[in-house]
C-alpha positions in Angstrom: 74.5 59.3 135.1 71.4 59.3 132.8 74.0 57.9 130.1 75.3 55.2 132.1 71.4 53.9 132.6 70.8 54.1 129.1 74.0 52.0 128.5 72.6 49.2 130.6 68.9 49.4 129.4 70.3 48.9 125.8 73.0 46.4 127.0 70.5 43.0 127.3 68.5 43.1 123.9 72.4 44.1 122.3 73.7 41.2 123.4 71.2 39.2 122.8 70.8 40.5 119.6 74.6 39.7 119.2 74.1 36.0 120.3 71.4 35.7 117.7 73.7 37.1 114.8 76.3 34.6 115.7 74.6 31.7 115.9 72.6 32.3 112.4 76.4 33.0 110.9 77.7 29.6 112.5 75.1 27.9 111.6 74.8 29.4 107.7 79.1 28.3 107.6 78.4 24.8 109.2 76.0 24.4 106.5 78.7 25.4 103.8 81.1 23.2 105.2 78.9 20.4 105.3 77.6 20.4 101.8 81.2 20.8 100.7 82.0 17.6 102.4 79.2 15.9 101.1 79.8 17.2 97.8 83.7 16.3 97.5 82.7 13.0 98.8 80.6 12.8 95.8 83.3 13.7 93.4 85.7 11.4 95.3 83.5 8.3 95.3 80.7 7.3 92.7 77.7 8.4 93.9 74.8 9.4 92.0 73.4 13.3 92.1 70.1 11.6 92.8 71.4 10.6 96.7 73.5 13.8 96.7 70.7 16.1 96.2 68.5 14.5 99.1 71.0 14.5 101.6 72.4 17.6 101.4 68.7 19.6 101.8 68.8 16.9 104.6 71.5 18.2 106.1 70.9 21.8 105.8 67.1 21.5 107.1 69.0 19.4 110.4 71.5 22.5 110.5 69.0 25.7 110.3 66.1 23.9 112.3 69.0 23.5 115.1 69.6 27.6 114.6 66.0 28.1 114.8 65.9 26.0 118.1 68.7 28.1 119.5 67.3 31.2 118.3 64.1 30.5 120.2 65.9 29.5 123.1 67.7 32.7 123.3 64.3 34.9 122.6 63.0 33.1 125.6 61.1 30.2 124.9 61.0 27.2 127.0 62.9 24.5 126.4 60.2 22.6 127.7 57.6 24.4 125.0 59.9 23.4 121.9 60.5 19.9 123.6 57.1 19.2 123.5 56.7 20.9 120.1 59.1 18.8 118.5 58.5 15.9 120.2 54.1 16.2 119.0 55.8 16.7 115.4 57.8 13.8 115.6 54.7 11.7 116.8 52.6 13.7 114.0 55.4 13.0 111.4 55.4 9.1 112.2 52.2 8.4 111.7 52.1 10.5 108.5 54.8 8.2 107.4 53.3 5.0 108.1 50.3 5.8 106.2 53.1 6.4 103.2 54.4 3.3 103.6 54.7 2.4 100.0 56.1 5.9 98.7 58.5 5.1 101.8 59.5 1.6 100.5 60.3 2.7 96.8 62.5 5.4 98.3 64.3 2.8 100.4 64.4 0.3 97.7 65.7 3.5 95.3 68.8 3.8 97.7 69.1 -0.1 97.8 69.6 0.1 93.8 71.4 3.0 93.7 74.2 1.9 96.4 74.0 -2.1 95.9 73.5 -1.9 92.1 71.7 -4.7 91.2 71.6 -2.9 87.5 72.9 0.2 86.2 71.9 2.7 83.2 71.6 1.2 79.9 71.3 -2.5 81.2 68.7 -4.8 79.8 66.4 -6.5 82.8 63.4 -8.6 82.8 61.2 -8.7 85.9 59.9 -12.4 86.0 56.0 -12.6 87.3 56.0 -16.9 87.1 57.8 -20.0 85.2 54.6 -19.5 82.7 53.9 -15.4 82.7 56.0 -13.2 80.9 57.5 -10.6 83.0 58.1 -7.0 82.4 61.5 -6.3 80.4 63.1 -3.6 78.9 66.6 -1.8 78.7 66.6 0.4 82.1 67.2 4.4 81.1 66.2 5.9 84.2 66.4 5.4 87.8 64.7 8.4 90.0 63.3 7.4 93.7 59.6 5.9 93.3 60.8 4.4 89.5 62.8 2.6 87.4 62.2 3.7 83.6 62.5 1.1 80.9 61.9 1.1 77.3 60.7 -1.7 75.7 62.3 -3.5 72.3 60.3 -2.0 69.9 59.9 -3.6 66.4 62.9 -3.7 63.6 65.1 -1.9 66.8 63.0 0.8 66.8 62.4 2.2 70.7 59.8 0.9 72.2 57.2 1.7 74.9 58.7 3.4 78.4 57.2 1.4 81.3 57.4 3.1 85.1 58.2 0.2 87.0 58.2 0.6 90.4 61.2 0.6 92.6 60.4 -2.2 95.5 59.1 -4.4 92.8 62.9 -5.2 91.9 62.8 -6.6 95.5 59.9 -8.5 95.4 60.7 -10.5 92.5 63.5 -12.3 90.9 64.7 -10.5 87.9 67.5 -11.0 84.6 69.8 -8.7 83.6 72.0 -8.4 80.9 74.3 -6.3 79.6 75.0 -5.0 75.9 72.8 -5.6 73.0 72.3 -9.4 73.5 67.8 -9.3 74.6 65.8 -11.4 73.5 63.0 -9.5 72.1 60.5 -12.7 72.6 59.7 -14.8 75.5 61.0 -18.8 74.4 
């Protein structure tokens, strides 16, 4: 008899124990799957590792936070409680983002170049300020998510001075692009 109470004192925390275990290991293979997917969609279509990267980590943050949730849930927290919670950090999180606006709009403005491509590695643009200002211009060698890195035409072809332009600015104002080694080096 004194086994059989034992048995059933033991029974609760096992199982829940159990249900904890599981939904850490189905969360951990979702995750896998996931960033498979989005990683064979990568190969499959032509999108840059500087997109990839992001959304993955997005993806697995959104995966294990849901574990977390359910973890919680199962130790006995309130719904209610991690409602709230999430909801305060969400409000919290907003704000914190409107205050960033600009870092915000370079990272849009990133995704804009990188899936509309308005120009690619190795292209030559000019970003035009007025009909009587000469603009920034130089051949483009790196895209990241707050720049756009050109070098400028130095002198006798020699490279020239990298300029961090930022990313919005592409958006803001009209700019020229050309491809292969046909830049003007002066402003007519």
């Amino acid at each position: 008899m004194d086994d059989v109470n034992l048995l059933v004192a033991w029974s609760e925390p096992l199982l829940r124990g159990g249900q904890i275990i599981l939904v850490l290991l189905l969360a951990w293979l979702v995750q896998r799957v996931v960033t498979r997917a989005v990683s064979r969609l990568g190969e499959r279509y032509p999108m840059p590792p500087e997109l990839l990267l992001p959304l993955r980590g997005g993806l697995r943050w959104l995966i294990m936070g849901s574990a977390v949730m359910l973890v919680l849930e199962r130790l006995g927290v309130s719904a209610d409680v991690l409602w709230a919670a999430l909801t305060g950090f969400a409000a919290v999180a907003a704000v914190a983002f409107f205050a960033i606006w600009s870092v915000l709009s370079n990272l849009f403005c990133a995704l804009m170049i990188f899936t509309m491509g308005p120009f690619r590695l190795g292209d030559r643009v000019e970003v035009i300020e007025s009909a009587d200002k000469p603009g920034v211009k130089g051949r483009v060698v790196a895209i990241n998510l707050l720049y756009t890195t050109l070098e400028e035409s130095g002198e006798d072809g020699a490279p020239g001075a990298l300029l961090q332009v930022p990313n919005n600015l592409f958006f803001q104002k009209a700019i020229r692009r050309w491809r292969g080694p046909n830049f003007p080096t002066t402003t007519p």
